[in-house]
N, C-alpha and C positions, 0 to 999 in steps of 0.2 A: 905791370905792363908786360905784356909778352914781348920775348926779343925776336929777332927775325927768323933764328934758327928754329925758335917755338913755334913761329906762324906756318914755314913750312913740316914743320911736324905733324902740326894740326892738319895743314891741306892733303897734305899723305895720307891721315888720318880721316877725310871726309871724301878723299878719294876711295879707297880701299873698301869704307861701308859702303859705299855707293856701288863701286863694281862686285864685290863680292868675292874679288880675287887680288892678289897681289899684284901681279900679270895684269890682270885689266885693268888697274889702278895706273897702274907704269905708265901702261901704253898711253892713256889718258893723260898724264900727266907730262909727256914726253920723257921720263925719264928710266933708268936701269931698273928691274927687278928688286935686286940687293940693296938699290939705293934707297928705296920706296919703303921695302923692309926694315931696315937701317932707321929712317926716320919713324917706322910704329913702336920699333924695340924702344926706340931714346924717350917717347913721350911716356911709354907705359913706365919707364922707370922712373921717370921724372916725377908722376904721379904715384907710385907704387901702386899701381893696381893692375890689372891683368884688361886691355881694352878688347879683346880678340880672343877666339876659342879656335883655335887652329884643327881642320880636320880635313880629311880628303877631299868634301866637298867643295871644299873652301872655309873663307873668315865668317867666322859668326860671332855679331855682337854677345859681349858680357852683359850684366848688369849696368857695373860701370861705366863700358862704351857706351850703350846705349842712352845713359845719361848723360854723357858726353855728345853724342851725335846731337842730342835735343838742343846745344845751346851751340855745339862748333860754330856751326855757318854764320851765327848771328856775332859770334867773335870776330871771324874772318870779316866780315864784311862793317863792323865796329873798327875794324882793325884798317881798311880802306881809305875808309871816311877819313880817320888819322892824320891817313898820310896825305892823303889831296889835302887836309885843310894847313898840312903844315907847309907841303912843299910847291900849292898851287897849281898841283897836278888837276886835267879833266878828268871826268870822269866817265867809266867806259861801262859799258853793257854789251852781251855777250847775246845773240839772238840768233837762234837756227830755224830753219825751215826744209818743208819738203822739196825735194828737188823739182817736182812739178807746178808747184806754185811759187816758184823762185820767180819766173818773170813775170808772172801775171799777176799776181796780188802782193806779195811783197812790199815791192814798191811805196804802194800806196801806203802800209802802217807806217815804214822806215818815214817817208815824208808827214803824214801827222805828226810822231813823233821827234822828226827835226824842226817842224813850225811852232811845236808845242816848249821844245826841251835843247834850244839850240847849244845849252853848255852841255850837251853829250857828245861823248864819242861813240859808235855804235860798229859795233862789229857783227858780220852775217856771216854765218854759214851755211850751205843747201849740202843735207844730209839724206839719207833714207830715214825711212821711220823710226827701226829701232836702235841706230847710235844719235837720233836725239832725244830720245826718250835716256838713255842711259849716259848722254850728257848732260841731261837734267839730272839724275840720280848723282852722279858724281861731284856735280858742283863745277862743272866745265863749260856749261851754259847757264845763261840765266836764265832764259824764256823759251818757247818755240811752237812755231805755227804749223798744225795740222789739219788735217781732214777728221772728222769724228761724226758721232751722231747719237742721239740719248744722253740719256741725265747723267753718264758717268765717262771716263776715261776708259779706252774700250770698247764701247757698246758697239761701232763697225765690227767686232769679231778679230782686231787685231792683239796679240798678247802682250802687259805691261813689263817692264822688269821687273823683277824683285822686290821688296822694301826693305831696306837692310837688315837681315835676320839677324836673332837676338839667341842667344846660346837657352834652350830648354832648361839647363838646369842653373842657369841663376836668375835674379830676380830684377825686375823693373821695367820702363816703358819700352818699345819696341820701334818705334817712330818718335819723328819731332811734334811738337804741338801741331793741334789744327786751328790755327789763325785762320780768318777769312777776310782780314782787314782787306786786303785786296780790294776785292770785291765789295767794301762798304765802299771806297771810294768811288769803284771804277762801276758801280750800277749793272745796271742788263750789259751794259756794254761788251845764188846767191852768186863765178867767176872772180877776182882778185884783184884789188888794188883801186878803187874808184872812191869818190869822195863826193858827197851831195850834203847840202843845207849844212844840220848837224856835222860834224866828221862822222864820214859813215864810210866802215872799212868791209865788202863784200869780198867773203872767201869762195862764193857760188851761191848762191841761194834763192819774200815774196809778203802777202797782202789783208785786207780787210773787210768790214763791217760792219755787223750790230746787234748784239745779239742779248741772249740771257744767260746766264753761269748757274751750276751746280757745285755740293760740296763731290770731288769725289771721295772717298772713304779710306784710300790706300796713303801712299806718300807723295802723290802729284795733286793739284789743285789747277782749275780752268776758268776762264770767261771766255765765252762765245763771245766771236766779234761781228760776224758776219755769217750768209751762206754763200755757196755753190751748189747752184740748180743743175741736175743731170737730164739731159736729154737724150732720146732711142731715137737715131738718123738710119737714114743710108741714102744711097744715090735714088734721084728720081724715078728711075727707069731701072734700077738695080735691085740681087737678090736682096730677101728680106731674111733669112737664113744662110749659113750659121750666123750664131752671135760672136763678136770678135771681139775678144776679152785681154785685158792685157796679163803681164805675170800672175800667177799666189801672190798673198799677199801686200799688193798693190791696193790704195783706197778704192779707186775706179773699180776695180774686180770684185773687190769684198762687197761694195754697194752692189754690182750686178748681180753677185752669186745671191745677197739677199733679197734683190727685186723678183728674180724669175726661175730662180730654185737651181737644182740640178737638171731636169729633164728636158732643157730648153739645148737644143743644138748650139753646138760652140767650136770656136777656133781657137787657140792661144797664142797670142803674140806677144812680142817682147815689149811692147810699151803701147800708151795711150795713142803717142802721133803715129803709129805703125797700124796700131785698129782704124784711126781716122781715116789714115791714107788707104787704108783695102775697101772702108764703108765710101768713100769717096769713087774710087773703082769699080762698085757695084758689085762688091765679093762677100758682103753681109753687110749686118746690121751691127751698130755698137754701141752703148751708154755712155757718152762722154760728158763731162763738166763743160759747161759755160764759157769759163776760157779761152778754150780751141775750140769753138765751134763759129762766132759770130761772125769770121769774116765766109765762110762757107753756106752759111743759112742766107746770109747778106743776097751771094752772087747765084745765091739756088744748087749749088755745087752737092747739098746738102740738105732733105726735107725733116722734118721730126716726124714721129709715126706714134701711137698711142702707146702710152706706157704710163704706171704710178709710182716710179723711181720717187722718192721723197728728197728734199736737200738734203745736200753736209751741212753739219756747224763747218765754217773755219774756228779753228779755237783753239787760244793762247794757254799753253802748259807753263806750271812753273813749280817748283819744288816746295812743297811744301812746307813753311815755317820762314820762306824767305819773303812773307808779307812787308815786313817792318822796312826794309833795306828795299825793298823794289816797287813800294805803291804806290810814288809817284809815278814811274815808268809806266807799271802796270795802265794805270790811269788814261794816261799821255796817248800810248797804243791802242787802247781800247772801246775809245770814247769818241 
């Protein structure tokens, strides 16, 4: 049985592959630099083997790590189970989302999943994209809800993190296994302090559907739960040029940069309700999601105009290899 000082060794330990750095391990973990350190020196010794290839780049799994990394999480989270069954503790899940579909869709999963799974705890977070993506890599979330589109994680043209590199010159797997239990179960299928159904603890954060899953091939794994239809508005009577796009890197934006290219006149604005409110104004046109649009289309405030924008998936990320510990969840959410 590992002691407690091992369990946090270990989550130093599944922190650190996951960031890629010591530093970004920390940070994640709320804790010091040296302390984080401190805990990878003691497990490698513990074990005698070298978990880590220390280089300017950063931490690059060993052999060993790397075969370590395949089974940590499934410890960690054996290690959980434990202690709720000893000490009667609930049990908690850890679920982020985009900051834009915090209030609109959200919602809706967190409540299936509280009608589904009332002995949870659930805790939300509304992140940007890529500190949930590298909340999932770290082991600091368990799930989280994005915008996506194609058969893989990615395919909107946004970039993944890493998967935890494995040092070139030693030998053995490179990732965790690729389970898809998930997914057998679960079929095709955030502001602070509020409590609904489940205990559900919002740190800021959003919603659902129904959809189909793919394997992706890297170190994250998805089920499509639903979409988000995009529609091309502006005001009645308003221009139909430029196009008002919100930030790079924005879902909203990468869908319009891939509907109507580069050559299409454009504005950039700081967000999705800043293009609403100028298309509203009658100072272009803009692609927006479903969400914010229906009380506008409702009062005419707002026409749609032809356009072949395709949906988003919404769709549930989750780390790969954490099938076994999270398929009821998964399920619950998804279905």
């Amino acid at each position: 049985m590992l002691t407690f000082m091992d369990l946090r060794q270990l989550r130093g330990f599944v922190a650190v592959a996951g960031a890629g750095t010591v530093t970004g391990a920390a940070n994640s973990l709320g804790l010091a630099p040296a302390s984080v350190s401190e805990q990878v020196r003691r497990l490698e010794r513990s074990l005698g083997v070298a978990l880590f290839e220390r280089t300017p780049q950063g931490m690059r799994l060993t052999g060993p790590g790397a075969a370590l990394l395949a089974r940590a999480q499934g410890l960690l989270d054996h290690a959980d189970e434990v202690r709720r069954a000893v000490t009667g503790q609930r049990r908690r899940v850890r679920i982020g989302a985009l900051e834009m579909l915090a209030a609109a869709r959200l919602p809706a999963v967190i409540r299936r999943l509280a009608e589904r799974r009332p002995d949870l705890d659930v805790d939300v977070c509304s992140l940007t994209r890529q500190p949930l993506l590298a909340g999932l890599a770290s082991g600091e979330l368990d799930a989280a809800l994005l915008l996506d589109t194609g058969l893989r994680i990615g395919g909107l043209g946004f970039p993944l993190p890493p998967a935890p590199t494995q040092s070139s010159t030693s030998e053995g797997p490179t990732r965790a296994g690729a389970a898809a239990g998930a997914r057998a179960g679960a079929g095709t299928g955030a502001g602070a302090g509020t409590r609904t159904g489940a205990e559900t603890r919002t740190g800021a954060g959003t919603g659902v559907g129904g959809g189909g899953s793919a394997v992706e091939p890297g170190h994250l794994d998805f089920v499509d739960v639903g979409e988000v239809k995009l529609s091309l508005v502006a005001a009645p009577d308003g221009d139909r040029e430029p196009l008002l796009v919100s930030a790079p890197g924005c879902s909203i934006r990468l869908a319009a940069d891939r509907t109507f290219g580069a050559e299409v006149p454009r504005r950039e604005l700081t967000s999705i309700a800043t293009a609403r409110e100028w298309a509203r104004q009658g100072l272009g046109s803009a692609l927006l999601p479903d969400f914010v649009l229906e009380p506008d289309l409702a009062s005419g405030a707002l026409v749609t105009l032809d356009s072949d924008a395709p949906p988003l998936a919404l769709r549930l990320v989750w780390l790969r290899g954490r099938e076994p510990a999270l398929r009821d969840v998964l399920y619950a959410m998804s279905t």
